[in-house]
C-alpha positions in Angstrom: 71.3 90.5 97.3 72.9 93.2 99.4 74.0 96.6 97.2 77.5 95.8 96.1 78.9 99.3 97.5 77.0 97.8 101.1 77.9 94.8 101.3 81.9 96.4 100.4 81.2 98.5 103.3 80.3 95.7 105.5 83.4 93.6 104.7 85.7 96.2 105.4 84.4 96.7 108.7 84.5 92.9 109.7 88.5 93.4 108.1 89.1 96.2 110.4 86.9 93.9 113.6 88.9 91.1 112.9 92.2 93.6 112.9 91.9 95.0 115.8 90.5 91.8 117.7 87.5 93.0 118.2 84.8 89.5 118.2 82.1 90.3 115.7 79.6 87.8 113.4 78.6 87.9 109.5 74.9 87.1 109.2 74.0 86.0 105.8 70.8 85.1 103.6 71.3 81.4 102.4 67.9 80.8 101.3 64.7 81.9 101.1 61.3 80.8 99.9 58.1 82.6 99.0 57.6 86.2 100.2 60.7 87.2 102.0 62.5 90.7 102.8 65.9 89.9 101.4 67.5 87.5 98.4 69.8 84.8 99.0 73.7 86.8 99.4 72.2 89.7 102.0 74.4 90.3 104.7 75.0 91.9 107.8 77.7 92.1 110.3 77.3 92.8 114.2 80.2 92.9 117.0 79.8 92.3 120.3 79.9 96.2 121.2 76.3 96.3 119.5 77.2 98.1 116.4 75.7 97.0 113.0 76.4 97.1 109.3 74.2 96.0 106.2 71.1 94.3 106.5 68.9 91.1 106.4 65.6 92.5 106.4 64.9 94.2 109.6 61.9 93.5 111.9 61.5 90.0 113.6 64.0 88.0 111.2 67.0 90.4 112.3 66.3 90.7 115.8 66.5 86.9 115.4 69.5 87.0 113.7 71.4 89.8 115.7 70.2 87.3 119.1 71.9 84.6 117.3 74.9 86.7 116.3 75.5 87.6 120.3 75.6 84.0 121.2 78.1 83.3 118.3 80.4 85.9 119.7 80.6 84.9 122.8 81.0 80.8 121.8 82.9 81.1 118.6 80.2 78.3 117.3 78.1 78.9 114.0 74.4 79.3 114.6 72.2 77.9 111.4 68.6 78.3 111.9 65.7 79.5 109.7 62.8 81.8 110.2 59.2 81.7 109.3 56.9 84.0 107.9 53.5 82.2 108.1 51.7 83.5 111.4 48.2 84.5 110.2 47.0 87.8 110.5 46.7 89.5 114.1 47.5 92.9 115.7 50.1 91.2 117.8 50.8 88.4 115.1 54.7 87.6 114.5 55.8 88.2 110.6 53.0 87.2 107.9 54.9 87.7 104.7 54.0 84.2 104.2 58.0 82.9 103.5 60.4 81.2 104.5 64.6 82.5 105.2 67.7 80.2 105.9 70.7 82.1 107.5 74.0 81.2 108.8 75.7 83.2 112.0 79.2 82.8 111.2 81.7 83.8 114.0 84.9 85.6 112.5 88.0 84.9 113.2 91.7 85.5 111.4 91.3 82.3 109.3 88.5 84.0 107.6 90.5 87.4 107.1 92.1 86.5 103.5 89.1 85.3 101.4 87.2 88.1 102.8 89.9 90.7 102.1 89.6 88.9 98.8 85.9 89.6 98.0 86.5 93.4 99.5 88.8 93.3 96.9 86.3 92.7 94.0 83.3 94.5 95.0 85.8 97.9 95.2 87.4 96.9 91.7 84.9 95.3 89.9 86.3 91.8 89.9 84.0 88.5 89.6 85.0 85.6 92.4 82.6 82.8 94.4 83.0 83.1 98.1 82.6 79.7 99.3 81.6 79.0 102.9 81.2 75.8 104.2 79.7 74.4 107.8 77.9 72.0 109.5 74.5 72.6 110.1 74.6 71.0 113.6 76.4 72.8 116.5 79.8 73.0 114.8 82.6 75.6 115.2 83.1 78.2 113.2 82.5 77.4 109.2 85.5 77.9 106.9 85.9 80.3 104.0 87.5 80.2 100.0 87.8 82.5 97.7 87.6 81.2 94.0 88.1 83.3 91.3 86.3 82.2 87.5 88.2 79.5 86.1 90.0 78.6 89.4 90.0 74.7 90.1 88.6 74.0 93.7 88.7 70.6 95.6 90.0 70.3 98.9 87.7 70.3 101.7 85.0 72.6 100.6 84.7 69.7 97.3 83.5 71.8 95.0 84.8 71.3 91.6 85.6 74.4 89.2 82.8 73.9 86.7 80.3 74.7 89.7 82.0 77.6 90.9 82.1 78.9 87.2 78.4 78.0 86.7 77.3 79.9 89.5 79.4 82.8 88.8 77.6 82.8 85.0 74.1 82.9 86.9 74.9 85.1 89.3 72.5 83.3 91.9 73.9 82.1 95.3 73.3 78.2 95.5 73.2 76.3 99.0 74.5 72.8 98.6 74.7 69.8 100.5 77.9 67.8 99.1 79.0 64.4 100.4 79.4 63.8 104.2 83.3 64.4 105.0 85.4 61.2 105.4 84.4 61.1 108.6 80.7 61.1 108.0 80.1 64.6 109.4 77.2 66.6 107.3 78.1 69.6 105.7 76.8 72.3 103.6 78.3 74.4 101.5 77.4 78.1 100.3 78.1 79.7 96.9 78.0 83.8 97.0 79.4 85.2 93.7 80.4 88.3 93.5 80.1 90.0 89.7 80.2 93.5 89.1 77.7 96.2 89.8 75.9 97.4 86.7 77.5 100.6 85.2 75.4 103.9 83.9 76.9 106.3 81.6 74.8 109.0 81.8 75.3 111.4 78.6 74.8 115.0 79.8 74.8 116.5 83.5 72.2 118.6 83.6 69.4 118.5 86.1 68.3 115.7 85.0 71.2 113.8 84.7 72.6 115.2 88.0 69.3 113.9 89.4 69.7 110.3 87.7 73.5 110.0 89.0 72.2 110.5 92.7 68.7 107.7 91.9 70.9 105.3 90.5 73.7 105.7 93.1 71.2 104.8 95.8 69.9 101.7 93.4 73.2 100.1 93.3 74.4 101.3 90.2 77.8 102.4 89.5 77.6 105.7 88.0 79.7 107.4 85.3 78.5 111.1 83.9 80.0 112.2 80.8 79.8 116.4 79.5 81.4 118.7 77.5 80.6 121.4 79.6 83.1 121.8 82.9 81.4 123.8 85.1 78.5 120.9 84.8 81.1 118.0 86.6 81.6 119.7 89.6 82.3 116.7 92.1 79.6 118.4 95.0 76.7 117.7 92.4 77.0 114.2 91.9 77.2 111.3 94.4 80.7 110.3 95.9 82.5 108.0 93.6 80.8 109.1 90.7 83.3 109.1 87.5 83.0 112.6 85.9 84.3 112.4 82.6 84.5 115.8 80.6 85.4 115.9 76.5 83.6 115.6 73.4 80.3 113.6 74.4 80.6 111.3 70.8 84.3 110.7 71.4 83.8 109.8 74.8 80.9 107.2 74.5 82.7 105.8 71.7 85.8 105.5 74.5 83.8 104.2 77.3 83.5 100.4 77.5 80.6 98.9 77.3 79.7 95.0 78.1 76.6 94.0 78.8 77.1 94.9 82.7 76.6 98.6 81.4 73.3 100.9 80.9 73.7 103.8 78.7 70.8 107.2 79.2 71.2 110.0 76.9 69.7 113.5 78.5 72.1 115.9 76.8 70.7 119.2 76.3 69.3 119.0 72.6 68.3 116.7 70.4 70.7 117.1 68.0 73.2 116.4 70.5 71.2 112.9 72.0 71.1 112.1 68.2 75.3 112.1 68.2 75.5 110.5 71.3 72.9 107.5 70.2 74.7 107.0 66.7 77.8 106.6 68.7 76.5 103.6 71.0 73.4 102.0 69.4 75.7 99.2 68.3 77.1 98.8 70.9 76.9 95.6 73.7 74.8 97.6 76.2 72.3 95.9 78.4 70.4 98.7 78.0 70.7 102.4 75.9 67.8 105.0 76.7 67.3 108.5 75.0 64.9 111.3 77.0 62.7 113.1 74.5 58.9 113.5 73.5 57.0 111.2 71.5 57.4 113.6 68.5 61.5 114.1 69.0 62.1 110.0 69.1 59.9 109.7 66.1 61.8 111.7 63.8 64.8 110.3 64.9 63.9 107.0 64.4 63.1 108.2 60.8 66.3 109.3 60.2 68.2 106.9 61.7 66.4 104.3 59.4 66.5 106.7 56.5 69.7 107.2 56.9 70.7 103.3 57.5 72.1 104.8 60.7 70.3 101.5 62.2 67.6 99.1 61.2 64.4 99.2 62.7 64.8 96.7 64.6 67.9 97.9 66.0 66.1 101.7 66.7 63.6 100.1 69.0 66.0 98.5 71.0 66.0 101.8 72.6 63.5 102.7 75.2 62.6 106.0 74.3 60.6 108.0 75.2 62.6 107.0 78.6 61.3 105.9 81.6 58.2 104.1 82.9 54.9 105.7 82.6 54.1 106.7 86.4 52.7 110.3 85.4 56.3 112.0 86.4 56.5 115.5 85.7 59.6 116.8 88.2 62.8 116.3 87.7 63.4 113.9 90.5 60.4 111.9 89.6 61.7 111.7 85.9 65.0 110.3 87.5 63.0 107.8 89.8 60.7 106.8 86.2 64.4 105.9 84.6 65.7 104.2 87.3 62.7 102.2 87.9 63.0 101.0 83.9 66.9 100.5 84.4 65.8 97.9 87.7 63.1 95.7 85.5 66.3 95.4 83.0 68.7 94.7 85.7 66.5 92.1 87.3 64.1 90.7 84.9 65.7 91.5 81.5 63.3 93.9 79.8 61.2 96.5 81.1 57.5 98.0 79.7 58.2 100.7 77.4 56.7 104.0 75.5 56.8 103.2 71.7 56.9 106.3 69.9 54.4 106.6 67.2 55.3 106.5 63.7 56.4 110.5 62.5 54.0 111.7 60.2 54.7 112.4 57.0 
């Protein structure tokens, strides 16, 4: 699915196209199967000036797309069509990923304008909705568009009751369905996109290697919040734009900052003593994932007095992954930040990661 801060960033510029009259198209991922470029929920958005926004994958399946967007423009009719990625290899061969993606051209127009102001709206403030767009596959005019928010009943025309809007918003996967003809026999489908918020890191500490981190996990989609003690660390022009810089007592402010299970925590203060602190403020707390930088030795002795302590259970200690980071040989700081960012994705996207397990501290 297209980077929540994107896909904002496309939305606001189909608002402003369909503001100033300007006739533009929203290209979108339905479906896909086997080896594909994008996930069901990518977008894109071209006018009829040429200009682009977001993305469905480049190459053959967006030239195909944008030639399909052109026509919509200019007939205000939906184009549904799908591409193929089977060709078998040759120099001059058309895509070979080997899958299959389902997209829908949808030409915009001011009946679409609220429930797209709507999901805007929640990607920039971290609100959960379904966008619900529903069409004829044939040659149909343009589809129509709902906004549901969790726990909204839905019927009407789209037909989609409340407990599969809420569903799908609990997965988080976009579905494509094909509900009962209309009254007046006329096929339809209808597609769920719902919108949750981006993942949140707290990075404890803005050093270089948190500094680093902020500007990795910026580009991966992450919402980014860095927390210091130190002022002169939070200067705005080292971090990404947006980034929440939060300066104060590192404990007090990790024990402040709410974390759900839409929030990864990384510790790279600048001593042990202080990513001890930070950890025994947060290891009980709801975090999808909590990660502390150190050497094999460092995490070791921790651990050991964490449990010695009853600080935390074992069990609860290697819920950490720490040492951080996955084992790609990184020595820089910037490959160190790619190494945590690539752990925070496998959590993000698969639930767990591979991680370093310290060994036991000797005696």
């Amino acid at each position: 699915m297209t980077a929540g801060k994107d896909r904002a960033e496309t939305y606001s510029m189909a608002l402003e196209r369909i503001d100033a009259g300007v006739s533009c198209a929203l290209i979108t991922v339905l479906a896909v199967q086997g080896s594909a470029p994008q996930a069901p929920g990518a977008c894109m958005l071209a006018d009829d000036h040429g200009d682009t926004w977001g993305t469905v994958g480049g190459g053959l399946v967006e030239a195909e797309a944008l030639d399909h967007a052109r026509h919509a423009c200019r007939s205000g009719k939906a184009h549904f069509f799908e591409h193929l990625m089977y060709h078998d290899y040759a120099r001059d061969a058309d895509a070979i990923c080997g899958g299959r993606m389902v997209l829908l051209v949808t030409p915009l127009n001011t009946a679409h304008r609220a429930p797209l102001a709507h999901a805007c709206h929640a990607l920039q403030h971290r609100e959960s909705g379904v966008l619900l767009t529903t069409f004829n596959p044939g040659d149909a005019p343009a589809p129509s568009m709902a906004w549901c928010e969790q726990d909204a009943p839905h019927g009407g025309p789209h037909g989609i009751d409340a407990a599969t809007v809420k569903t799908c918003l609990e997965s988080g996967v976009p579905k494509l369905l094909d509900p009962d003809p209309t009254p007046s026999g006329t096929p339809r489908k209808v597609f769920l996109d719902p919108f949750t918020p981006s993942p949140v890191l707290l990075i404890a500490g803005a050093g270089h290697v948190g500094q680093a981190l902020a500007h990795a996990a910026d580009a991966a989609g992450f919402d980014v919040a860095v927390l210091d003690d130190r002022a002169e660390y939070l200067r705005p022009g080292l971090f990404p734009p947006g980034t929440r810089l939060l300066q104060g007592d590192v404990v007090d402010q990790l024990r402040a900052f709410p974390l759900d299970h839409h929030a990864y925590v990384v510790l790279v203060t600048r001593g042990h003593r202080h990513d001890a602190e930070a950890l025994e403020a947060c290891i009980h707390r709801p975090a999808a994932y909590i990660g502390m930088i150190g050497s094999r030795r460092k995490i070791a002795l921790i651990r050991k007095d964490f449990i010695e302590n009853e600080l935390a259970t074992a069990a609860q200690f290697d819920r950490v992954y720490a040492p951080i980071g996955l084992d790609i040989g990184a020595v820089t700081v910037p490959e160190i930040a790619v190494s945590i960012v690539a752990q925070l994705i496998a959590v993000r996207r698969r639930g767990e990661a591979p991680r370093l397990h310290p060994p036991r501290c000797p005696a």
